[in-house]
ZADO-1210 file (C-alpha; in nm, 4 decimals, padded with zeros to 6 digits):
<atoms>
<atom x="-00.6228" y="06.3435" z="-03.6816" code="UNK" pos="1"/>
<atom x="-00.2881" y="06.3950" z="-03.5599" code="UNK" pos="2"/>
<atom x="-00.0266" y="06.1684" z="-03.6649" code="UNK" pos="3"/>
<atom x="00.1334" y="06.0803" z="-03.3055" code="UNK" pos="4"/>
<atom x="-00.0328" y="06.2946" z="-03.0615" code="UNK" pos="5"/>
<atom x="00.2568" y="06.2607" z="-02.7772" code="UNK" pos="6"/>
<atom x="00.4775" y="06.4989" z="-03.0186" code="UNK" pos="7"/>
<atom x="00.1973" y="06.6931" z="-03.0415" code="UNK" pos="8"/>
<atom x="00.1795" y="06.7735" z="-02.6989" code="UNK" pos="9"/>
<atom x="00.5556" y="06.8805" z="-02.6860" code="UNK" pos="10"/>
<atom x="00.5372" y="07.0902" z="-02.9471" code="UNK" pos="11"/>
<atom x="00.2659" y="07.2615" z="-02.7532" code="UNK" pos="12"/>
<atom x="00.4951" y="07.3238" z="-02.4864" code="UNK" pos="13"/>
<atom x="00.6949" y="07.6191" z="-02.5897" code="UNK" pos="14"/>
<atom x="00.5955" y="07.8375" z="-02.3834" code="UNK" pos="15"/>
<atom x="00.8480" y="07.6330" z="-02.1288" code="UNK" pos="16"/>
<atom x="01.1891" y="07.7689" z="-02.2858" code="UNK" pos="17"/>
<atom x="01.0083" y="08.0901" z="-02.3827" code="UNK" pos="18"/>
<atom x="00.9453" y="08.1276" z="-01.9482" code="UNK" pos="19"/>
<atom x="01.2871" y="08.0162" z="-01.8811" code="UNK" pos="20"/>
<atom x="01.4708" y="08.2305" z="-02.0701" code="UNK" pos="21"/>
<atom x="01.2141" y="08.5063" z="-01.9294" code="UNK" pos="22"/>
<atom x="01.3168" y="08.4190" z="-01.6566" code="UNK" pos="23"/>
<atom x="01.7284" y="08.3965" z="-01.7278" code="UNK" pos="24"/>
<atom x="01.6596" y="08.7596" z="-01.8651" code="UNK" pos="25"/>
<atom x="01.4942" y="08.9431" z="-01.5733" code="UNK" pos="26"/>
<atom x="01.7873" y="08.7695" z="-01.3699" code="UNK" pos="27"/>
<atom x="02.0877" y="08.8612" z="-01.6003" code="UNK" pos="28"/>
<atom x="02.2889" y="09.1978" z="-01.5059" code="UNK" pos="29"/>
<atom x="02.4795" y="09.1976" z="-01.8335" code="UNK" pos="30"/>
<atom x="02.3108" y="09.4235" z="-02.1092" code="UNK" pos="31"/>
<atom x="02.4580" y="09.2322" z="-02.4032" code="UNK" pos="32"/>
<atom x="02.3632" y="08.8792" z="-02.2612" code="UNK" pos="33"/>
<atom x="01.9913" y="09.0075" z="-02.1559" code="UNK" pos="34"/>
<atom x="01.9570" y="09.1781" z="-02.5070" code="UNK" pos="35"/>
<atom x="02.0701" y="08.8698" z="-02.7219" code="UNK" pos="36"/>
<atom x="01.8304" y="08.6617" z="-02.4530" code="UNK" pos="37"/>
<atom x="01.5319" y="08.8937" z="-02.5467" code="UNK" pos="38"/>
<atom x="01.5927" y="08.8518" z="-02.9181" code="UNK" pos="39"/>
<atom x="01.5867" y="08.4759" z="-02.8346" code="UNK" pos="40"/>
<atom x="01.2680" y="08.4821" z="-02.6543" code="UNK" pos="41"/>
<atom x="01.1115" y="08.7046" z="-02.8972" code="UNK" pos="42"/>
<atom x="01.2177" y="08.4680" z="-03.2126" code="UNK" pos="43"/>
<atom x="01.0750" y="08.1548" z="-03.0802" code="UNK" pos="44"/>
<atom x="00.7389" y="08.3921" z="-03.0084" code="UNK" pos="45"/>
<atom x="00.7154" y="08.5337" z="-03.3346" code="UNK" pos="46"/>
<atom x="00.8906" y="08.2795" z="-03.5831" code="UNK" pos="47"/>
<atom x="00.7494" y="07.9906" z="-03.7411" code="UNK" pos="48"/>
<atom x="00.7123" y="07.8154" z="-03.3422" code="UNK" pos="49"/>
<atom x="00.5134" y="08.0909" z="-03.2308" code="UNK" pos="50"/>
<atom x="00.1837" y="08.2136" z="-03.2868" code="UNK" pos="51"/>
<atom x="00.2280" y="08.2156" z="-03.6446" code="UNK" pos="52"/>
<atom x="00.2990" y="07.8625" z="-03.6606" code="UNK" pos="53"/>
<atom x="00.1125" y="07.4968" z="-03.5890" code="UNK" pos="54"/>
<atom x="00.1521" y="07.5317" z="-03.2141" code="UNK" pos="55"/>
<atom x="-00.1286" y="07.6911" z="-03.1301" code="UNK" pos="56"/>
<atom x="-00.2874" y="07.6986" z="-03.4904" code="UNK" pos="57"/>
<atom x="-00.2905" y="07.3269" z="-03.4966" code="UNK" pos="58"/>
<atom x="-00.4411" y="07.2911" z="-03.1668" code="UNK" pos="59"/>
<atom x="-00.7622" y="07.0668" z="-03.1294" code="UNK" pos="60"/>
<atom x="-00.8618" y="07.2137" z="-02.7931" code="UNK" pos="61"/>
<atom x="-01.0116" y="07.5427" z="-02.8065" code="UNK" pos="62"/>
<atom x="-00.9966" y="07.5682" z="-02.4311" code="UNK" pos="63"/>
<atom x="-00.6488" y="07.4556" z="-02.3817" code="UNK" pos="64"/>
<atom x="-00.5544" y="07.7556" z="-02.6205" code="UNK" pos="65"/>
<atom x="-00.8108" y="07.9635" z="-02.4292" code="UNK" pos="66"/>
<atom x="-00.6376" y="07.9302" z="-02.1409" code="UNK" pos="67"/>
<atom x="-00.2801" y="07.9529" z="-02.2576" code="UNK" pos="68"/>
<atom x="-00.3178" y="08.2641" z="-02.4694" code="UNK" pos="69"/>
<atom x="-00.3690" y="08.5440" z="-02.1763" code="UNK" pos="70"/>
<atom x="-00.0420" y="08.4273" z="-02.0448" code="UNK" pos="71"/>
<atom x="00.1016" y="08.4773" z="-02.3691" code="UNK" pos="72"/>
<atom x="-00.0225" y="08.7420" z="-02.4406" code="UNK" pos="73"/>
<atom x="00.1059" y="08.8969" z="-02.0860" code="UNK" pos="74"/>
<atom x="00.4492" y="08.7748" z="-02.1533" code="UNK" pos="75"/>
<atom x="00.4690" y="08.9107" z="-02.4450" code="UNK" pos="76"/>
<atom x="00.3476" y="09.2460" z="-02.3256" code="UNK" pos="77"/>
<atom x="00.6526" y="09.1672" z="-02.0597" code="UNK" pos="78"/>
<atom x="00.9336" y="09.1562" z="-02.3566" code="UNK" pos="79"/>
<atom x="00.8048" y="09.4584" z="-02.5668" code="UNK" pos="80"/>
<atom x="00.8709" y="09.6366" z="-02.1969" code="UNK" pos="81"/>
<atom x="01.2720" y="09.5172" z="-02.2545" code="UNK" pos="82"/>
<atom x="01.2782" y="09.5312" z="-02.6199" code="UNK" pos="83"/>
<atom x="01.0356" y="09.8073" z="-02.7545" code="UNK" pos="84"/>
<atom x="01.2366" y="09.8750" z="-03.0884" code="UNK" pos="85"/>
<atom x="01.1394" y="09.5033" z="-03.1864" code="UNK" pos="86"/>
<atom x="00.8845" y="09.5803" z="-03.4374" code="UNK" pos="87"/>
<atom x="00.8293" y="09.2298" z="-03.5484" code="UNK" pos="88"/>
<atom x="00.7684" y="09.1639" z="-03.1776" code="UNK" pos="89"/>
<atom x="00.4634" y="09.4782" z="-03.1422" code="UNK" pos="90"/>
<atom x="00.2774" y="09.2886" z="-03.4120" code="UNK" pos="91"/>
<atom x="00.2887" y="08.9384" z="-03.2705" code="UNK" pos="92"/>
<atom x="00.1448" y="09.0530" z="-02.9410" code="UNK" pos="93"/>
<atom x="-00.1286" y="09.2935" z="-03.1318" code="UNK" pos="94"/>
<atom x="-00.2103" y="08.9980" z="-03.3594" code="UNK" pos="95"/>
<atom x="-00.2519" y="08.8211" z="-03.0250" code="UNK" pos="96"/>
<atom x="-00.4962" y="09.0602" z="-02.8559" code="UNK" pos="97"/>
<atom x="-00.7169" y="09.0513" z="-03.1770" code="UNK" pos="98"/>
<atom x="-00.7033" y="08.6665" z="-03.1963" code="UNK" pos="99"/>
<atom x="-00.7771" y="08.6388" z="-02.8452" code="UNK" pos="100"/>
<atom x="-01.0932" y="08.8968" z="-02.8991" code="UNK" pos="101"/>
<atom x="-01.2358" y="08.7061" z="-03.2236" code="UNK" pos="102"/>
<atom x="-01.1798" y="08.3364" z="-03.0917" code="UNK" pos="103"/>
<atom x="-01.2883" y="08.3494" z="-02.7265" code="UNK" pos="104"/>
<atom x="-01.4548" y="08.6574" z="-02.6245" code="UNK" pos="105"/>
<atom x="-01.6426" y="08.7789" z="-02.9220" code="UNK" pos="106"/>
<atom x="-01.7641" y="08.4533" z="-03.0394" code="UNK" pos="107"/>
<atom x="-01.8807" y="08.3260" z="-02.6982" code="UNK" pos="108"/>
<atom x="-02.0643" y="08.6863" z="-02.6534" code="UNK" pos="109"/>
<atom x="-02.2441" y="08.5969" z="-02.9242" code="UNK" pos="110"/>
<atom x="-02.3953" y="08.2793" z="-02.8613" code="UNK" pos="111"/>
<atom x="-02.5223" y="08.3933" z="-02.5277" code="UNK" pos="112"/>
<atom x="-02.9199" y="08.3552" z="-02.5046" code="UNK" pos="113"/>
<atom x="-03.1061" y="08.6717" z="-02.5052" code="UNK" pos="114"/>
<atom x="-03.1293" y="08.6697" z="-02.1329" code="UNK" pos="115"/>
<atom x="-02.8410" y="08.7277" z="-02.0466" code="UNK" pos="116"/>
<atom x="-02.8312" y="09.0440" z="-02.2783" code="UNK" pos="117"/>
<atom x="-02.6179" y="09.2723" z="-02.0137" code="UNK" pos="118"/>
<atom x="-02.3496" y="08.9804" z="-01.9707" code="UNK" pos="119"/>
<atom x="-02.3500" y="08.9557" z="-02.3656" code="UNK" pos="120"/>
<atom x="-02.3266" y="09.3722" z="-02.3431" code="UNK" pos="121"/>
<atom x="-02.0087" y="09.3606" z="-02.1588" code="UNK" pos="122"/>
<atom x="-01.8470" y="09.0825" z="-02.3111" code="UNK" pos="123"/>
<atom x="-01.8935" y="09.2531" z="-02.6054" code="UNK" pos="124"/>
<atom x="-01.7374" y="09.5749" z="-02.5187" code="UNK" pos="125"/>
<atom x="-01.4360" y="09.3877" z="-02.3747" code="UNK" pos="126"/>
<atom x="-01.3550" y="09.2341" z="-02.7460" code="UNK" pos="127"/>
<atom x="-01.3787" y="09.5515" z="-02.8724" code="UNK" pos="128"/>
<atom x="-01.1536" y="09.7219" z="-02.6181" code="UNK" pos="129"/>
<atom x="-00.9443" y="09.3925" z="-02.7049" code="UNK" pos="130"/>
<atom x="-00.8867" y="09.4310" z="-03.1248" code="UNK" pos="131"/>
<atom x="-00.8355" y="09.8237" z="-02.9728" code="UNK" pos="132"/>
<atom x="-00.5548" y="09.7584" z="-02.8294" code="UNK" pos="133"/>
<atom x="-00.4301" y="09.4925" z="-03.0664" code="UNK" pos="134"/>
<atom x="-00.4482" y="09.7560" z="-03.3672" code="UNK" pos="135"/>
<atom x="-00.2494" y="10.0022" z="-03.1115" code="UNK" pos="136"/>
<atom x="00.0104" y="09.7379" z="-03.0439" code="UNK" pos="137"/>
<atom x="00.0480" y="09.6753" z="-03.4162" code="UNK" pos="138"/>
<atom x="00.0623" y="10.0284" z="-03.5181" code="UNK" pos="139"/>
<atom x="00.2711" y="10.0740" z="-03.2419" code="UNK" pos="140"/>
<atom x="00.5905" y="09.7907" z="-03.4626" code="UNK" pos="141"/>
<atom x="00.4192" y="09.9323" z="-03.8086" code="UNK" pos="142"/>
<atom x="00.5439" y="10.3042" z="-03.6799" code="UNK" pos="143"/>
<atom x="00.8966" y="10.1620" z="-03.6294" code="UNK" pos="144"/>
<atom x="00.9278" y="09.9940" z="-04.0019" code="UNK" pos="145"/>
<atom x="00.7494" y="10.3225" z="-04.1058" code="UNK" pos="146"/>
<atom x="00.7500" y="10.6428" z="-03.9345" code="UNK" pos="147"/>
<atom x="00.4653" y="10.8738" z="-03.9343" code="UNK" pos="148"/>
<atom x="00.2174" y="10.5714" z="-04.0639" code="UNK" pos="149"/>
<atom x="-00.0142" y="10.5545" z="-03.7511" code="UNK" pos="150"/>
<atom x="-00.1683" y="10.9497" z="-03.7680" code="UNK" pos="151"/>
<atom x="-00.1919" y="10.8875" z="-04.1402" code="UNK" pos="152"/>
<atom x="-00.3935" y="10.5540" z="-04.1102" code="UNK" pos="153"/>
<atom x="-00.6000" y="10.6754" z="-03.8255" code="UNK" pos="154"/>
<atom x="-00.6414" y="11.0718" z="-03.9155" code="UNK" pos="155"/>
<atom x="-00.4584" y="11.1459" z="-04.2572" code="UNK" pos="156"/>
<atom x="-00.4598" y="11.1208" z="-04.6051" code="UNK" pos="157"/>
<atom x="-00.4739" y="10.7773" z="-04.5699" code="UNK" pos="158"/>
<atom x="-00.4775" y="10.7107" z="-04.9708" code="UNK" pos="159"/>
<atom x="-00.1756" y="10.8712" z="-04.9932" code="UNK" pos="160"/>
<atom x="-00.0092" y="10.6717" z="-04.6935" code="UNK" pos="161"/>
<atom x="-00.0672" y="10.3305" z="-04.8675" code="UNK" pos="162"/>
<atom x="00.0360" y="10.4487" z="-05.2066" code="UNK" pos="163"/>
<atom x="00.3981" y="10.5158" z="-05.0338" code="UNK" pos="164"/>
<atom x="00.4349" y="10.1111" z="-04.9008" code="UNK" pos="165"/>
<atom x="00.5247" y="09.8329" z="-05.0533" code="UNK" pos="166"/>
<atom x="00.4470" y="09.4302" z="-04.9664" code="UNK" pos="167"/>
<atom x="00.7252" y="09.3799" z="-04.7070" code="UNK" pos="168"/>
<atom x="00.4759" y="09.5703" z="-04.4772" code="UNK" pos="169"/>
<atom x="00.1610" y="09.3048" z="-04.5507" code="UNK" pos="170"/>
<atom x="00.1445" y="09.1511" z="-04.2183" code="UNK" pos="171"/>
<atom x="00.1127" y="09.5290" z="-04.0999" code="UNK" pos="172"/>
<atom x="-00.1332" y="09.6274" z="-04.3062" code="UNK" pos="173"/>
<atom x="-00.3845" y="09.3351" z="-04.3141" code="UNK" pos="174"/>
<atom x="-00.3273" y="09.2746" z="-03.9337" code="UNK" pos="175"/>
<atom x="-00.4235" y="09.6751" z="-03.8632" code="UNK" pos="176"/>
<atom x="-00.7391" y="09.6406" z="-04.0898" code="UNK" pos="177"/>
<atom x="-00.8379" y="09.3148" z="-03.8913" code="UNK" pos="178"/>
<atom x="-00.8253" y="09.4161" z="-03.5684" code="UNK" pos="179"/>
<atom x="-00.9796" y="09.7852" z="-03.6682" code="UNK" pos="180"/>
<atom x="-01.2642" y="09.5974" z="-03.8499" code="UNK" pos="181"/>
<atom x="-01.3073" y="09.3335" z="-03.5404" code="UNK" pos="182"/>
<atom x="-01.3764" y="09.6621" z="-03.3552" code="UNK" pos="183"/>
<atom x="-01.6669" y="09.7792" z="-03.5112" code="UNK" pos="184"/>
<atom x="-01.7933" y="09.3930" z="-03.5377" code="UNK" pos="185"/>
<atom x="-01.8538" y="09.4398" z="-03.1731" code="UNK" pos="186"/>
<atom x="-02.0557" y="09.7871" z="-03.1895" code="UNK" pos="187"/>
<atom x="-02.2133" y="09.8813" z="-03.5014" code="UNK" pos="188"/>
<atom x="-02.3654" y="10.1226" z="-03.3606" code="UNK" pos="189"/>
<atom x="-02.0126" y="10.2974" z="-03.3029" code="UNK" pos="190"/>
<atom x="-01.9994" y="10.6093" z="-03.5316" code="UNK" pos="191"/>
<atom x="-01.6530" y="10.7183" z="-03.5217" code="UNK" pos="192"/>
<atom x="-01.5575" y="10.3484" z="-03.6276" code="UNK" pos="193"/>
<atom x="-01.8270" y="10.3849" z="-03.8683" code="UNK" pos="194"/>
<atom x="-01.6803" y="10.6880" z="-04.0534" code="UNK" pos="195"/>
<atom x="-01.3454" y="10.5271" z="-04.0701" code="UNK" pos="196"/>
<atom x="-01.4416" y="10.2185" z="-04.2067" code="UNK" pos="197"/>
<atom x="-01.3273" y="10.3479" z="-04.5722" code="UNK" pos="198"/>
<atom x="-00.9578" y="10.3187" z="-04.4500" code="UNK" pos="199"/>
<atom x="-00.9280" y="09.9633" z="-04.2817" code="UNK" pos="200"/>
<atom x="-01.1395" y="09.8683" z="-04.6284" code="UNK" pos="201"/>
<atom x="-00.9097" y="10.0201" z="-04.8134" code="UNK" pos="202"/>
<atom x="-00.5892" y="09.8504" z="-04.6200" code="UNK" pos="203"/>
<atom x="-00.7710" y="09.5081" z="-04.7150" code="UNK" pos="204"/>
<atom x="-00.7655" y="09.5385" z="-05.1145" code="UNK" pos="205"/>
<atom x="-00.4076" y="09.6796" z="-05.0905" code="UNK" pos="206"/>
<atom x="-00.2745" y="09.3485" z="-04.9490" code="UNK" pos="207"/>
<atom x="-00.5249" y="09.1520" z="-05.1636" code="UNK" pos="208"/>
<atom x="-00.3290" y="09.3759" z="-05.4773" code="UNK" pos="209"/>
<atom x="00.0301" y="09.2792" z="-05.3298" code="UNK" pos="210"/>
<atom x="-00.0969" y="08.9209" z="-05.2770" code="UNK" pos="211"/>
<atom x="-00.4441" y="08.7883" z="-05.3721" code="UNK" pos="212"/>
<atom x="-00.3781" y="08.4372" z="-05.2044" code="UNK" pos="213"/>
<atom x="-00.2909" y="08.6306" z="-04.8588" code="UNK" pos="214"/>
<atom x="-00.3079" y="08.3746" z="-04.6369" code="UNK" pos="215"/>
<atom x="-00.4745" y="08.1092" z="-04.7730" code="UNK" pos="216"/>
<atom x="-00.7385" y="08.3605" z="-04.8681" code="UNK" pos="217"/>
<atom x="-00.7884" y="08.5268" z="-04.5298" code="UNK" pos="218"/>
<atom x="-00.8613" y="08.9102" z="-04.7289" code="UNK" pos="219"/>
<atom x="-01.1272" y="08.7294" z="-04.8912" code="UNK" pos="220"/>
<atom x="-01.3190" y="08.6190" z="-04.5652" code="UNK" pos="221"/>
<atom x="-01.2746" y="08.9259" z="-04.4413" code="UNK" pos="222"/>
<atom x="-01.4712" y="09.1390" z="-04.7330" code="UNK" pos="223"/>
<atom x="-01.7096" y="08.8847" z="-04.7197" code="UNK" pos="224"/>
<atom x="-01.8370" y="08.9996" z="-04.3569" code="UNK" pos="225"/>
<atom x="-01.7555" y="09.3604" z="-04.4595" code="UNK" pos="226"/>
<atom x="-01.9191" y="09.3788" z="-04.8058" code="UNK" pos="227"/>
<atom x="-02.2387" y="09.1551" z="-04.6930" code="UNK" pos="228"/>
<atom x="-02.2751" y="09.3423" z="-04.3564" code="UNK" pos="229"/>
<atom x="-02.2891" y="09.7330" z="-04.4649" code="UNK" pos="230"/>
<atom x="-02.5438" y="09.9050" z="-04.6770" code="UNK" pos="231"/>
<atom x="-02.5376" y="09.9599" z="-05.0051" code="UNK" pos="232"/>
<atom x="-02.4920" y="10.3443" z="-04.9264" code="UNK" pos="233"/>
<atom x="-02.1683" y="10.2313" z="-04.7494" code="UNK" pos="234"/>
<atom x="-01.9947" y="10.0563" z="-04.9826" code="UNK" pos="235"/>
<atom x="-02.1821" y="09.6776" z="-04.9157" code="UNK" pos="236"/>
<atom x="-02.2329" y="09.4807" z="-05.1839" code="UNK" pos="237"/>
<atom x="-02.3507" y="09.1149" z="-05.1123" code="UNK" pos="238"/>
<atom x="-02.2539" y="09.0461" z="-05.4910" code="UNK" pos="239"/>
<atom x="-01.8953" y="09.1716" z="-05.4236" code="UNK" pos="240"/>
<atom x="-01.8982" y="08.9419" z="-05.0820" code="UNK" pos="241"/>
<atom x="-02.0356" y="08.6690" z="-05.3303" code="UNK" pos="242"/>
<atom x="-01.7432" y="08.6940" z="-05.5360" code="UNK" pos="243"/>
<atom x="-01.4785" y="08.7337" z="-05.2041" code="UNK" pos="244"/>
<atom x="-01.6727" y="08.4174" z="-05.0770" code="UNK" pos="245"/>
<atom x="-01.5636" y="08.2056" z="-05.4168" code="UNK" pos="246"/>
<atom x="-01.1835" y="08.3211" z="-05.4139" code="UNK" pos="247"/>
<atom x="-01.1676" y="08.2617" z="-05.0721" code="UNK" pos="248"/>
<atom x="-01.2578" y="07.8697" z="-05.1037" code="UNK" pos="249"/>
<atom x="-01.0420" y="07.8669" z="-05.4030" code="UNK" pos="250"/>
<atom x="-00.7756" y="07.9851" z="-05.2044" code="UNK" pos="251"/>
<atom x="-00.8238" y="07.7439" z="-04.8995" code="UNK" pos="252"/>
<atom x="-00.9047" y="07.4362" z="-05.1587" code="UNK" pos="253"/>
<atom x="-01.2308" y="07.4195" z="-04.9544" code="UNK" pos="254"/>
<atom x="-01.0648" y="07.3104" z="-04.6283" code="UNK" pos="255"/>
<atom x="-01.1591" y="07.5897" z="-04.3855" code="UNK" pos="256"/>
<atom x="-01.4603" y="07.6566" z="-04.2447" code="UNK" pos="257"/>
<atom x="-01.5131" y="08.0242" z="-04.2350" code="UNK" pos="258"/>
<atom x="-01.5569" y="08.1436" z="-04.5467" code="UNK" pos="259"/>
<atom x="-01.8764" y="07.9299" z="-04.5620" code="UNK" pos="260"/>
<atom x="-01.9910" y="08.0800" z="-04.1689" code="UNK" pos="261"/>
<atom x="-01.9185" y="08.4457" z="-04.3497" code="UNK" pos="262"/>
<atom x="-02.1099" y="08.3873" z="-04.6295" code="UNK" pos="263"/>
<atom x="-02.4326" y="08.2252" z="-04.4131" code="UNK" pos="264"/>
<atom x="-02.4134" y="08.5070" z="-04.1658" code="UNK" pos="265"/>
<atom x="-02.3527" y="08.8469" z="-04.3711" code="UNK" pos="266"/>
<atom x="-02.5653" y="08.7269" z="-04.7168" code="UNK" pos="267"/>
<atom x="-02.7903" y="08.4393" z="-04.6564" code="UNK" pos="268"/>
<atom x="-02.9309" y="08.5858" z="-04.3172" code="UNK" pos="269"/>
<atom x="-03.0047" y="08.9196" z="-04.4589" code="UNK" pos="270"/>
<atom x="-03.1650" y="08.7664" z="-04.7924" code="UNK" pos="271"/>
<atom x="-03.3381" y="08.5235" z="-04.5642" code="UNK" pos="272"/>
<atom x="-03.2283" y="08.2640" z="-04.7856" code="UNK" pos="273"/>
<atom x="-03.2625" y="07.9908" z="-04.5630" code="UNK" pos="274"/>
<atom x="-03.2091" y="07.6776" z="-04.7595" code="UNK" pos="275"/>
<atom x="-02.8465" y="07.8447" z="-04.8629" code="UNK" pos="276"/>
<atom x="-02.7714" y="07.9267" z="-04.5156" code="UNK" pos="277"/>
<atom x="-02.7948" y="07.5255" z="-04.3894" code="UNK" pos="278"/>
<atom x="-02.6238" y="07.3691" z="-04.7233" code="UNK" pos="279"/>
<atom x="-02.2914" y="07.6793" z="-04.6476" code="UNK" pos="280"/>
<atom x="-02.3541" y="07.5837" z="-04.2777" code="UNK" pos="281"/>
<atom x="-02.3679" y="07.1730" z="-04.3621" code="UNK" pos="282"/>
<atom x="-02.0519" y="07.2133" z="-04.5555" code="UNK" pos="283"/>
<atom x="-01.8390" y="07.3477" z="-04.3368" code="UNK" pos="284"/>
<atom x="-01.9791" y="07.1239" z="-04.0918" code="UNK" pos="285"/>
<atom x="-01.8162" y="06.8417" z="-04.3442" code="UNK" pos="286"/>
<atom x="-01.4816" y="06.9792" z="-04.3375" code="UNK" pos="287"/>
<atom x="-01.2113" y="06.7231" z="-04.2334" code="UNK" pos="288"/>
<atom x="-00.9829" y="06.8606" z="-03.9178" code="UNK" pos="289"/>
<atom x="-00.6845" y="06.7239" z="-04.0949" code="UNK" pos="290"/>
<atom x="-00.4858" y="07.0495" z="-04.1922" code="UNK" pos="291"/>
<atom x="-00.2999" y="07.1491" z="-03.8889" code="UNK" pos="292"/>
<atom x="-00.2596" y="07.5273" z="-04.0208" code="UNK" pos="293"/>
<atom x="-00.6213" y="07.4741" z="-03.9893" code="UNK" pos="294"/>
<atom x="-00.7230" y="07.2788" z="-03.7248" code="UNK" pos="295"/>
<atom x="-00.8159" y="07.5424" z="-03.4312" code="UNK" pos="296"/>
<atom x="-01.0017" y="07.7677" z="-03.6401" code="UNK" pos="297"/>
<atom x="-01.1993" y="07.4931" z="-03.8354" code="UNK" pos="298"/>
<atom x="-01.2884" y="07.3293" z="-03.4535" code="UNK" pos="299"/>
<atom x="-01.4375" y="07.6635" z="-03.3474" code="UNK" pos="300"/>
<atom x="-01.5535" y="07.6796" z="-03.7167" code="UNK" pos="301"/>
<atom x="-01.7512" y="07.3884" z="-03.6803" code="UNK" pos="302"/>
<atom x="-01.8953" y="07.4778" z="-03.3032" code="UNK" pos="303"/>
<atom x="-02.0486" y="07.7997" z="-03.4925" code="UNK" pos="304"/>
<atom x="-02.1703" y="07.6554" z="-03.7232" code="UNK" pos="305"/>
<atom x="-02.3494" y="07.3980" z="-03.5164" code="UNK" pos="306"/>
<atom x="-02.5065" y="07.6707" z="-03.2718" code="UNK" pos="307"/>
<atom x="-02.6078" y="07.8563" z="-03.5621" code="UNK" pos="308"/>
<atom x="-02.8039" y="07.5214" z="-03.7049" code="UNK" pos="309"/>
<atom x="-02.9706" y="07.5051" z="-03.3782" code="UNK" pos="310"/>
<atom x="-03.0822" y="07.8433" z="-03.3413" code="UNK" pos="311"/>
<atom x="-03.1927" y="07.9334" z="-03.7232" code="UNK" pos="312"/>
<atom x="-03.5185" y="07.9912" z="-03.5839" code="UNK" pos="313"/>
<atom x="-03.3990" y="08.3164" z="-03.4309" code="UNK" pos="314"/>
<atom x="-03.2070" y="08.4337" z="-03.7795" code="UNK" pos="315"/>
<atom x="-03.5446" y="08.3931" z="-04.0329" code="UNK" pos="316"/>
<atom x="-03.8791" y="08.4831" z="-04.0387" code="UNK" pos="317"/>
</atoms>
């Protein structure tokens, strides 16, 4: 799976120099030194090494990742106290919070048995209060590369705000539509989220405009959830989530797994389709764990879609 698992292991480790240099910083009584130390810190956290690269993405233990992230998250929370005009650094941590909330509180909320409905309650309202405060942090750097963008998003003429950006801001944009839609994932039931959902929508086909293969197709899986979950009198359209669901393969050449859980959950659930909802859930089931961009999110991929498989009693009639 991987090709020499000891290097592996020290690639995982970089949250080692990341400490020390914490560490060197909080120490240091020199402004310039403890400035170009926080820019240090802060590259290796949010460059190609960080979250946004293999280390964590690559990772074939959920739980090891589980475990690590809080930390992370915390230290990063730690920098943005030292280095608050780093706008690149605002959306790292945000992205983190709404990872964090999809991955490993949302997901395991979700599988709980119906017993233990108040536990699932709570857990529930936790990942919401976490991709809250993810799409704060991240409007939080998106305000610095564009003042006045937040009350415009959240409470203006939104249109009108997205007409004035341009791609540079992408990671902005898609990452503040992701976490706002992971919010009202949690709570459905949530009416001011519900009345909003126009402008994270909205956010979504922007960056798919700038750049249809957005991350290997992540828009796509997105609008697959969003289109096949809401009503037709809201915008849903499980043909429009049909044809997210094909680019969104297209785009991954087949080798991630949730494009094929978004598709069984949001469509083939709600059509009671059941024979499409095991072949979408046997595929992705298939899906080799050899892409390391891939890895983590096709592991957890593959757990869902194994739960789901054993509890398709409780889905269809």
């Amino acid at each position: 799976m991987v090709a020499t698992r000891m290097v592996a292991r020290v690639r995982r480790n970089v949250l080692s120099p990341a400490a020390a240099l914490l560490a060197f910083v909080l120490a240091s009584g020199g402004c310039s030194i403890e400035q170009w130390a926080l820019r240090q810190v802060s590259g290796m956290l949010t460059g190609d090494s960080g979250i946004g690269g293999t280390v964590f993405t690559g990772e074939e233990d959920p739980q090891l990742v589980a475990e690590s992230l809080p930390l992370t998250m915390k230290l990063h929370e730690a920098l943005l106290e030292s280095d608050s005009g780093n706008a690149a650094l605002w959306m790292a941590t945000g992205r983190l919070f709404a990872t964090y909330a999809n991955a490993f509180v949302q997901g395991p909320a979700e599988e709980l048995p119906n017993t233990e409905f108040v536990a699932r309650g709570e857990q529930l309202e936790r990942a919401k209060r976490l991709y809250l405060r993810g799409r704060e942090l991240i409007l939080t750097g998106f305000e610095i590369e564009h003042p006045g963008i937040s009350e415009e998003l959240l409470t203006g003429d939104y249109a009108l705000a997205l007409e004035g950006l341009d791609a540079e801001l992408a990671d902005y944009v898609y990452w503040t539509a992701a976490s706002w839609l992971g919010a009202f994932s949690t709570d459905q039931f949530d009416f001011e989220l519900l009345l909003t959902l126009e402008r994270p929508i909205a956010m979504l086909e922007l960056v798919n405009e700038w750049a249809p293969d957005y991350d290997h197709g992540s828009v796509h899986e997105i609008l697959i959830s969003t289109y096949g979950g809401l009503p037709t009198e809201l915008g849903g359209s499980r043909e429009r989530a049909r044809e997210h669901f094909a680019r969104a393969v297209e785009l991954s050449q087949g080798k991630k797994t949730s494009p094929y859980l978004a598709l069984a959950t949001a469509v083939a659930v709600p059509e009671q389709n059941r024979e499409e909802f095991q072949a979408l859930l046997q595929t992705a089931l298939a899906i080799e764990l050899d892409v390391d961009e891939f890895r983590l999110l096709n592991v957890l991929g593959q757990r869902r879609a194994r739960w789901l498989l054993d509890h398709q009693e409780d889905f269809f009639l």
